[in-house]
TIRO-2110 file (N, C-alpha, C; in Angstrom, 1 decimal):
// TIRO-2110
117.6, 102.6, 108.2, N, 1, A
116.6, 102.7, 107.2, CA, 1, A
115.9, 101.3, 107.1, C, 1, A
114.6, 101.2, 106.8, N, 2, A
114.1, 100.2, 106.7, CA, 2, A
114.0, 99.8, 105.3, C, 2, A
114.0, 98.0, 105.5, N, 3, A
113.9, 97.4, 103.9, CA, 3, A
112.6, 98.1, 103.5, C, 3, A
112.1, 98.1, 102.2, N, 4, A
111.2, 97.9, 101.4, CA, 4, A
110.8, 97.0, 101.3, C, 4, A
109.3, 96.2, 101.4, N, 5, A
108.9, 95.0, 101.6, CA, 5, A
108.1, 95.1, 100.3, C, 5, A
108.1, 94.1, 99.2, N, 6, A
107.4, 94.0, 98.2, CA, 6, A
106.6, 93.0, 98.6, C, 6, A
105.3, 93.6, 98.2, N, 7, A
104.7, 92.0, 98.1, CA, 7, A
103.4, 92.2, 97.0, C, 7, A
102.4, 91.0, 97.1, N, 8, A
101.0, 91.3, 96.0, CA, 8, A
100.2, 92.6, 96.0, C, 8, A
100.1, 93.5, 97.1, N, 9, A
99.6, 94.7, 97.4, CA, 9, A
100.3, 96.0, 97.5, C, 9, A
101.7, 95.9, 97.4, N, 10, A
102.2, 97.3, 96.6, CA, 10, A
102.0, 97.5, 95.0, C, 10, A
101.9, 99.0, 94.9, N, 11, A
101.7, 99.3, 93.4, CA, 11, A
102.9, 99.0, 92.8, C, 11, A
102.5, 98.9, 91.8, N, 12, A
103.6, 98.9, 90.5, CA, 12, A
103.8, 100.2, 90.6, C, 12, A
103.3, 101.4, 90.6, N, 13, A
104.0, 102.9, 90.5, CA, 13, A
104.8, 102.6, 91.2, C, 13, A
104.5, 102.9, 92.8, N, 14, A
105.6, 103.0, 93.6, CA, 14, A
106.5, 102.5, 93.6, C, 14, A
106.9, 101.3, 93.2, N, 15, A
107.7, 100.4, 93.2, CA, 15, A
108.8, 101.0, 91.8, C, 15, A
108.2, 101.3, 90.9, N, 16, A
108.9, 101.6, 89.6, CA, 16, A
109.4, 103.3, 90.0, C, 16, A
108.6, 104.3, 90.8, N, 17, A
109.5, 105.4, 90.8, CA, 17, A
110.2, 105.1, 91.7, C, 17, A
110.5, 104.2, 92.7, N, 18, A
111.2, 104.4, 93.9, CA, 18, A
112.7, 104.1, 93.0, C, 18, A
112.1, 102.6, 92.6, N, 19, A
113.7, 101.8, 92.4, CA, 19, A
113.1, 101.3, 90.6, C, 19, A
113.6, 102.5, 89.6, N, 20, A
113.2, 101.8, 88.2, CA, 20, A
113.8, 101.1, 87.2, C, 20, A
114.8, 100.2, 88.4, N, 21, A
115.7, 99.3, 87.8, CA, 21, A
114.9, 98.2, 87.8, C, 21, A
113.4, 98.3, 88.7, N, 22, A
112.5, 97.2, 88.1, CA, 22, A
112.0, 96.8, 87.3, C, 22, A
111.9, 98.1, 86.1, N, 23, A
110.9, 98.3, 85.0, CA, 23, A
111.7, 96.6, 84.4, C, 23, A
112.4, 96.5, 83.8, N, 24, A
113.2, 95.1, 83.2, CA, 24, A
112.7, 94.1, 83.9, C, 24, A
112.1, 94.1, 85.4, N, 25, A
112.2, 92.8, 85.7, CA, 25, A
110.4, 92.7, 85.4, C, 25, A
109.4, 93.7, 85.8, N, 26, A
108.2, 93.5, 85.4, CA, 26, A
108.2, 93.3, 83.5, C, 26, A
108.7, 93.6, 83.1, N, 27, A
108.8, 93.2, 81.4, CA, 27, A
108.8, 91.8, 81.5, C, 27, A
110.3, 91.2, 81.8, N, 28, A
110.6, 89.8, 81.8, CA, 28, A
109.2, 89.0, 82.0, C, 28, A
108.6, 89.7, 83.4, N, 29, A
107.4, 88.1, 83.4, CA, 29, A
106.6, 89.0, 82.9, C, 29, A
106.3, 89.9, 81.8, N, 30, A
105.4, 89.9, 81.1, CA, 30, A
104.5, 91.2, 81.2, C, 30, A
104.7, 92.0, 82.4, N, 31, A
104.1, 93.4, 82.9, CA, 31, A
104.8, 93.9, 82.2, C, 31, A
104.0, 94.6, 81.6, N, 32, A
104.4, 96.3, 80.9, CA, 32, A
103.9, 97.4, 81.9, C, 32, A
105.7, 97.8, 82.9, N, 33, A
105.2, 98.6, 84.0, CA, 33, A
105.6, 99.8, 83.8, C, 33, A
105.6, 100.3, 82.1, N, 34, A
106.0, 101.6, 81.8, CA, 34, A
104.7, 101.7, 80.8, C, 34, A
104.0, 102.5, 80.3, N, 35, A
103.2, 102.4, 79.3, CA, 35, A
103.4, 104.1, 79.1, C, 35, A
103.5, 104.5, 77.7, N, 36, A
103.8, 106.1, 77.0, CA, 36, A
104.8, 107.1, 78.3, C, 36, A
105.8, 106.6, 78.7, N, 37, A
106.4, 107.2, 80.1, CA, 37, A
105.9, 107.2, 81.4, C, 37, A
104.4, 106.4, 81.5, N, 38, A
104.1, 106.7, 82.9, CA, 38, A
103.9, 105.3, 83.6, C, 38, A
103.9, 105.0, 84.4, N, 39, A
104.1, 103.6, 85.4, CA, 39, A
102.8, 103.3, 85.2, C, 39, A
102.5, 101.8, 85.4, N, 40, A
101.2, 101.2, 85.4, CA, 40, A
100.2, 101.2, 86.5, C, 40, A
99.3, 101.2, 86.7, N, 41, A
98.5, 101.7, 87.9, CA, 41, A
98.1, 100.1, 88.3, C, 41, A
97.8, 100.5, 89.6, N, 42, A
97.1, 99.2, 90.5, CA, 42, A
98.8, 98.3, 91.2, C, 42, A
98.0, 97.5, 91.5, N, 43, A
99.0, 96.7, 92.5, CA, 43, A
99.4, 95.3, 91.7, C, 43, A
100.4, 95.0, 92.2, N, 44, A
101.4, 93.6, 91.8, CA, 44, A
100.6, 92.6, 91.8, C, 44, A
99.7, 92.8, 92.5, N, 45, A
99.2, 91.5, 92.5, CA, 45, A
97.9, 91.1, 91.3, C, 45, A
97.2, 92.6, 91.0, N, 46, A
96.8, 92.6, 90.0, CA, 46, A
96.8, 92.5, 88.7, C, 46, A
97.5, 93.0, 88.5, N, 47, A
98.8, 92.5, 87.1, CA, 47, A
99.0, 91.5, 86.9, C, 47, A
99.8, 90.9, 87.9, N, 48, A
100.1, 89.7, 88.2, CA, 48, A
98.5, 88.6, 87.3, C, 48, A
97.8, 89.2, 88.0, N, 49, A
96.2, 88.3, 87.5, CA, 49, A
96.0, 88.4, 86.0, C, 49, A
96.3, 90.1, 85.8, N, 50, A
95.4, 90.6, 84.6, CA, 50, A
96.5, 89.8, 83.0, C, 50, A
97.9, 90.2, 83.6, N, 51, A
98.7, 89.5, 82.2, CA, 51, A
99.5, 88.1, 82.6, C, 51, A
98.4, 87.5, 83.6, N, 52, A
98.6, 85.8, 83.8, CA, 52, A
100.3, 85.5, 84.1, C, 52, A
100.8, 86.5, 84.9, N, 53, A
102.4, 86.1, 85.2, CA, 53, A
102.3, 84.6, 85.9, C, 53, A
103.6, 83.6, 85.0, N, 54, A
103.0, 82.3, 85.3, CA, 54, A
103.8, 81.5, 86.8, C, 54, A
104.7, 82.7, 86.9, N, 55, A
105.3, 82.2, 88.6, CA, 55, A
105.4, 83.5, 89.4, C, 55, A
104.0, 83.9, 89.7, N, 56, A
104.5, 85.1, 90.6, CA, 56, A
105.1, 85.3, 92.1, C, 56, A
105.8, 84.0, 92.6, N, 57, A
106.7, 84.1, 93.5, CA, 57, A
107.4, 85.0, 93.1, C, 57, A
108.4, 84.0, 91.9, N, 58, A
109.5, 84.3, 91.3, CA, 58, A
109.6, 85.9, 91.2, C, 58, A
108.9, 86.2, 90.3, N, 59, A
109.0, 87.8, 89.9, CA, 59, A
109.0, 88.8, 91.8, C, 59, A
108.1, 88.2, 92.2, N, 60, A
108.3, 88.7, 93.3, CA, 60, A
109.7, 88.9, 94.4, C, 60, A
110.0, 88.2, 94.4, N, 61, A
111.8, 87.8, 95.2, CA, 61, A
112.7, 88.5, 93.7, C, 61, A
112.5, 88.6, 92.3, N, 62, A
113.4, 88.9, 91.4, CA, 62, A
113.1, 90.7, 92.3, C, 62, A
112.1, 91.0, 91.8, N, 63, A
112.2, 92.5, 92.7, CA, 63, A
112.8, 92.9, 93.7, C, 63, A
112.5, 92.3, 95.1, N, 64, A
112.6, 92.6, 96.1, CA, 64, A
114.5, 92.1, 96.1, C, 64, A
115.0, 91.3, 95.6, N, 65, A
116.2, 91.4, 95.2, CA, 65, A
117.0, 92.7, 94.4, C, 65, A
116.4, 92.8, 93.7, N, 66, A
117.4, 93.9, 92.7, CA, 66, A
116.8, 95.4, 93.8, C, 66, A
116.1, 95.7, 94.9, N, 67, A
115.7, 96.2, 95.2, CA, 67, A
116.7, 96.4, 96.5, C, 67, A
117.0, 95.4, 97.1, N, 68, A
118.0, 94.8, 98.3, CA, 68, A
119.3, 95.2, 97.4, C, 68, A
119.6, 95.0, 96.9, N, 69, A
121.3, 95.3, 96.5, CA, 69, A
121.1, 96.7, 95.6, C, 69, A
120.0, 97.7, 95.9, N, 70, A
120.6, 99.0, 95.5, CA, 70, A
119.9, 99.9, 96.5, C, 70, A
120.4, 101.0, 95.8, N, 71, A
120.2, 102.3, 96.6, CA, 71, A
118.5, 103.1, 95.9, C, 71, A
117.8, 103.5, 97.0, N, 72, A
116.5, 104.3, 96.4, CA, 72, A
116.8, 105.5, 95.1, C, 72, A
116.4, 105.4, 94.2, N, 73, A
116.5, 106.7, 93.4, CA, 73, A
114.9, 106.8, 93.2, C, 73, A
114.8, 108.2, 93.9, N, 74, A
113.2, 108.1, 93.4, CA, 74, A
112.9, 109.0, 92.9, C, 74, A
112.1, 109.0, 91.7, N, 75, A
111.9, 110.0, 90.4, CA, 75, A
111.1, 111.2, 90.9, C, 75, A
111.5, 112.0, 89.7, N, 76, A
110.0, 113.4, 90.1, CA, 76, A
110.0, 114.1, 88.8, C, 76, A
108.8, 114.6, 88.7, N, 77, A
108.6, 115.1, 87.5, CA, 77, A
109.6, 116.6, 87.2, C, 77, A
110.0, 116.9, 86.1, N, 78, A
110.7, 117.8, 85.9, CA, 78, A
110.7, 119.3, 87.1, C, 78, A
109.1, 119.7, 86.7, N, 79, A
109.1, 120.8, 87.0, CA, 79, A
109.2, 120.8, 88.9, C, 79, A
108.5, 119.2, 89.1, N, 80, A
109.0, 119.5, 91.0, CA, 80, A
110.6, 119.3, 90.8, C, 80, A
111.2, 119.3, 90.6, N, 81, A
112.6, 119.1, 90.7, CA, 81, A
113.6, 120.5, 90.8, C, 81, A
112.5, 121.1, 90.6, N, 82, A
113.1, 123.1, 90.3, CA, 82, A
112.4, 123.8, 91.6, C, 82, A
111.4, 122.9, 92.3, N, 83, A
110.5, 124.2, 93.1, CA, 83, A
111.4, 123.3, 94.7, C, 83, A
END
């Protein structure tokens, strides 16, 4: 299986349904990457701009870390989960 490569141009969705043990790490530097239950739209790197994250290496390696030492769980909405 191949890693998952994070970087400035993956979305915050994908990233948050794949593996949403990130949601905690986009809070910490400041992304709110859950808003009313649903993931934030656009890309890391955008965010990154829009709520001035002040070391976005960091956040970036904090991800792709907690991403590396787990397993994919990737979400679906209720009703796909029955068909």
């Amino acid at each position: 299986m191949d890693t998952f490569k994070i970087t400035r141009d993956t979305t915050i969705e994908e990233v948050v349904l794949k593996f949403p043990q990130t949601v905690e790490i986009f809070f910490r530097h400041g992304i709110p990457a859950i808003s009313c239950g649903s993931p934030l739209w656009g890309t890391i790197g955008e965010n990154i701009d829009r709520y001035h994250v002040k070391d976005p290496e960091k956040l970036i390696e904090e991800l792709q870390n907690a991403i590396a030492s787990s397993s994919t769980v990737i979400l679906t909405h209720p009703k796909e989960a029955h068909t």
